[in-house]
C-alpha positions as CSV (number, residue, x, y, z in Angstrom):
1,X,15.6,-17.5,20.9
2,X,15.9,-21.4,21.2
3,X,19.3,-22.0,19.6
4,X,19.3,-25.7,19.7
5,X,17.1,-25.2,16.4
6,X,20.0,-23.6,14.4
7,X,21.4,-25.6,11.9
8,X,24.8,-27.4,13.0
9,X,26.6,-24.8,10.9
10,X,25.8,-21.7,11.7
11,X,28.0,-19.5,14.0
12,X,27.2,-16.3,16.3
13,X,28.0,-13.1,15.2
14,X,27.7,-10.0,18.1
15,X,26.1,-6.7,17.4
16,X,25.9,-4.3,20.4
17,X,22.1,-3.4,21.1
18,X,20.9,-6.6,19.5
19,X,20.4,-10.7,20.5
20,X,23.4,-12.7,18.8
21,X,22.6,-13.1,14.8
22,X,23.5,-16.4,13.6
23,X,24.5,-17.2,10.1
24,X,26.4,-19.6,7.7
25,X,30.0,-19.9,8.1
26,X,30.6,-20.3,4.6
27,X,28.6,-19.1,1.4
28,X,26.0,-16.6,0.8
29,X,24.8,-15.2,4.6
30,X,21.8,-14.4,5.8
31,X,21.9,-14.0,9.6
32,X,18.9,-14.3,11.9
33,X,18.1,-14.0,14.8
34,X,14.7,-13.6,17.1
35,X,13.7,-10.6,18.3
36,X,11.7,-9.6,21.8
37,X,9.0,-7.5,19.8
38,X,5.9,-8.4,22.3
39,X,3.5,-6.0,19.9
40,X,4.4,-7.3,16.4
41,X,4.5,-10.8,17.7
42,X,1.2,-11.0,18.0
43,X,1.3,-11.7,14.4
44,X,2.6,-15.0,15.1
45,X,0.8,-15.9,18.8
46,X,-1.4,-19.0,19.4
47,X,-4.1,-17.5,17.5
48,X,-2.2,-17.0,14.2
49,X,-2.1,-19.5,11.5
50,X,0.1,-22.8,11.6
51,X,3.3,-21.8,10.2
52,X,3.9,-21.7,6.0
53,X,5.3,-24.5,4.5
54,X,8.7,-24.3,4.6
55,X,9.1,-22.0,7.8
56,X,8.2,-24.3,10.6
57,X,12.1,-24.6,11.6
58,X,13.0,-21.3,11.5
59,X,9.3,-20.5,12.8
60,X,10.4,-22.8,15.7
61,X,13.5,-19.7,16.8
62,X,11.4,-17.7,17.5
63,X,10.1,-17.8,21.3
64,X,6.8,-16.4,22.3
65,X,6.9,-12.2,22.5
66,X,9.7,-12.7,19.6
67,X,10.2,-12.4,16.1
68,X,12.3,-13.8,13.4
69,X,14.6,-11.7,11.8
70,X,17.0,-11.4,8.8
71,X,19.8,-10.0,8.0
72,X,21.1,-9.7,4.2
73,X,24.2,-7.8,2.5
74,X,23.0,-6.8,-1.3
75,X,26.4,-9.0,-2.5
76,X,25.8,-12.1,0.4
77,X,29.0,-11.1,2.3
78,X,29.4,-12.4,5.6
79,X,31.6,-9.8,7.0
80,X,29.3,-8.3,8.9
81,X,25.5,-6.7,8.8
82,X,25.7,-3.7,6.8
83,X,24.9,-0.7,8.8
84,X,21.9,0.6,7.7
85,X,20.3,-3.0,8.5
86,X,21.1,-2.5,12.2
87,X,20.0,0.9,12.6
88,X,16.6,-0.4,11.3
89,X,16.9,-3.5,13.7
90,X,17.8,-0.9,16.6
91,X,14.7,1.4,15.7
92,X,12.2,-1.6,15.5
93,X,12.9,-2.7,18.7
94,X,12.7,1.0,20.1
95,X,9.3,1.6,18.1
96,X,7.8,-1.9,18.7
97,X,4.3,-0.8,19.7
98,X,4.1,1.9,16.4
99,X,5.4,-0.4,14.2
100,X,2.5,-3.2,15.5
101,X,-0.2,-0.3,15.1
102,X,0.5,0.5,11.6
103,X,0.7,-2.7,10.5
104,X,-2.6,-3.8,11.9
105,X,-4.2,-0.8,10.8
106,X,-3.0,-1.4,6.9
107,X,-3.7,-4.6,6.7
108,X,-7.5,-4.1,8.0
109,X,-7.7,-1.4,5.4
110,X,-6.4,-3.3,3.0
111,X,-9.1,-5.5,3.2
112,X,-11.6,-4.3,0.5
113,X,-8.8,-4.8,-2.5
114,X,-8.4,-8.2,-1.3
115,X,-11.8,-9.6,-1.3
116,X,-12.4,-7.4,-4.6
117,X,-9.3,-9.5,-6.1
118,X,-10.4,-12.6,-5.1
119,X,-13.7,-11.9,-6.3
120,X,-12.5,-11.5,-9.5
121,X,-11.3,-14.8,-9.8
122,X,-13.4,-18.1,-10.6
123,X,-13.0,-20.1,-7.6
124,X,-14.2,-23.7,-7.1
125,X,-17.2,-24.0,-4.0
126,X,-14.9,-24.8,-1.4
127,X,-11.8,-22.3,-1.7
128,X,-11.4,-19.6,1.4
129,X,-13.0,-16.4,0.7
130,X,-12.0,-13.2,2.7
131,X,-15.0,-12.3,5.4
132,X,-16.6,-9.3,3.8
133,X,-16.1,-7.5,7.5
134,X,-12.9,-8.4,9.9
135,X,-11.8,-6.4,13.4
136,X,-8.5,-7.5,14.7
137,X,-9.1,-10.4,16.6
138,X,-10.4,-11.8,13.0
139,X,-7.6,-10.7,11.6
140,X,-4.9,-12.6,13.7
141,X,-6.5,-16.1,13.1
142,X,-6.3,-15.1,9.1
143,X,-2.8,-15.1,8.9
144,X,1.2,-15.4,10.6
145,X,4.1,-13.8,10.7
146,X,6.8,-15.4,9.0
147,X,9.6,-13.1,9.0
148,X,10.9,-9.4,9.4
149,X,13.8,-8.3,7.0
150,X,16.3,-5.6,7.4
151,X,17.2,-3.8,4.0
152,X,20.7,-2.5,3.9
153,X,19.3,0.6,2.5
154,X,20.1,4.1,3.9
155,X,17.8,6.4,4.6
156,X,14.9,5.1,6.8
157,X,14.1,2.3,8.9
158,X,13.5,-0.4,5.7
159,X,11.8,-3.3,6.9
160,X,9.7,-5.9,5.1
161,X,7.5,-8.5,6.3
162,X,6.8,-12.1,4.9
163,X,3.0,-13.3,5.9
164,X,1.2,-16.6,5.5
165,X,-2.3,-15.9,4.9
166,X,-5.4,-18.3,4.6
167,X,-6.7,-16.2,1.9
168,X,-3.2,-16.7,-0.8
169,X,-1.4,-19.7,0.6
170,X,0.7,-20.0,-2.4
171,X,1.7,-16.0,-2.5
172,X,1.3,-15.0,1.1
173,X,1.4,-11.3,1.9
174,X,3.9,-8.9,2.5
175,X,4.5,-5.5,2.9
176,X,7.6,-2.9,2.6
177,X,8.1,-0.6,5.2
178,X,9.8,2.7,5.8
179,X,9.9,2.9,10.0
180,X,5.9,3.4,10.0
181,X,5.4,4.5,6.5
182,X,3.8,1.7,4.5
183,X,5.8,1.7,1.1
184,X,3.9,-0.9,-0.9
185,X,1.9,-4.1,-0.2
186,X,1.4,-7.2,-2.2
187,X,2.7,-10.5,-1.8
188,X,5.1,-11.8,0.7
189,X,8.3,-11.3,-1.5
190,X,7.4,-7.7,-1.3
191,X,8.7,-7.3,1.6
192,X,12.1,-9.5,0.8
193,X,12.8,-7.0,-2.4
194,X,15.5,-4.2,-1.5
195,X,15.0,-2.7,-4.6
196,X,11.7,-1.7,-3.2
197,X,13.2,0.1,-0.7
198,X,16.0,1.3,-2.6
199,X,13.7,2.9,-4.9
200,X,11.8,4.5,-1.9
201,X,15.0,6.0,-0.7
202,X,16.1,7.7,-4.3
203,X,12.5,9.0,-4.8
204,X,12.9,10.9,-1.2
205,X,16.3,12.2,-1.8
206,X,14.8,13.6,-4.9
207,X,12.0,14.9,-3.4
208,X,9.8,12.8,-5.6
């Protein structure tokens, strides 16, 4: 993780198993921190997308093989992580490689949907269109990695991912995760919603 990008601010905070989390000192917390995921950081390698507007500090953390990561209590406290967000940390960094493979695999599939909704737009001559056919190397130099999220959700591993895409600049793509079960996909703040998650977690307890 390069540190000297941190804001002057923020302050370490130690959780066994993981790199340091930094967050605020004061306020509403989010921690971060960059973790060695060498699989899912391919979303973000040299061949990815430039990063979105408004990420290229934080996107600047994150060291090659790494990925950003946040931390967020429901009520902003800056205690400490709750617990259910570093179990999830702890499994991704355990299930790296499945996590990456799922991922891939539901984004290539979620191809069709896309191109249909952009084809049901109006678009001026010279807007991006989505290739009709894509394999993963394609797929890579379509979009980046912005961010993975920890949910302090019980239950499963609940992690969401932000994307830049060149297809939705202004929405991005994202995705809500339960460990290698794809919850829902949409735009990026899908995967920054716990309520998504929360949801996910009721409807399993209930057998729903």
């Amino acid at each position: 993780m390069n540190t000297e990008q941190l804001p002057a601010d923020y302050a370490p905070h130690a959780v066994a198993g993981l790199p340091l989390l930094y967050g605020p000192r004061q306020g509403w917390c989010v921690w971060m921190t960059a973790l060695p995921l060498p699989e899912t950081a391919r979303f973000r390698d040299a061949s990815a997308l430039p990063p979105s507007k408004g990420y290229a500090r934080d996107d600047r953390l994150a060291a090659p093989g790494e990925v950003l990561a946040c931390f967020e209590n429901d009520d902003g406290s800056c205690d400490a992580p709750a617990t259910p967000m570093i179990e999830a940390a702890l499994w991704l960094l355990a299930h790296d490689a499945a996590f990456y493979r799922t991922v891939r695999d539901t984004l290539l599939a979620d191809l069709p949907r896309l191109r249909a909704e952009q084809e049901g737009i109006a678009l001026p001559d010279d807007a991006f269109l989505l290739p009709r056919q894509w394999d993963e190397g394609s797929m890579h130099k379509l979009l980046r990695l912005n961010t993975v999220t920890f949910h302090p959700v019980a239950g499963a591993a609940y992690i969401g991912l932000d994307f830049g895409c060149a297809w939705d600049a202004e929405h991005g793509y994202g995705m809500m995760m339960a460990g290698t079960e794809v919850v829902e996909t949409g735009g990026a703040d899908v995967g920054g919603l716990s309520w998504i998650a929360a949801r996910h977690a009721a409807a399993r307890q209930t057998g729903q």
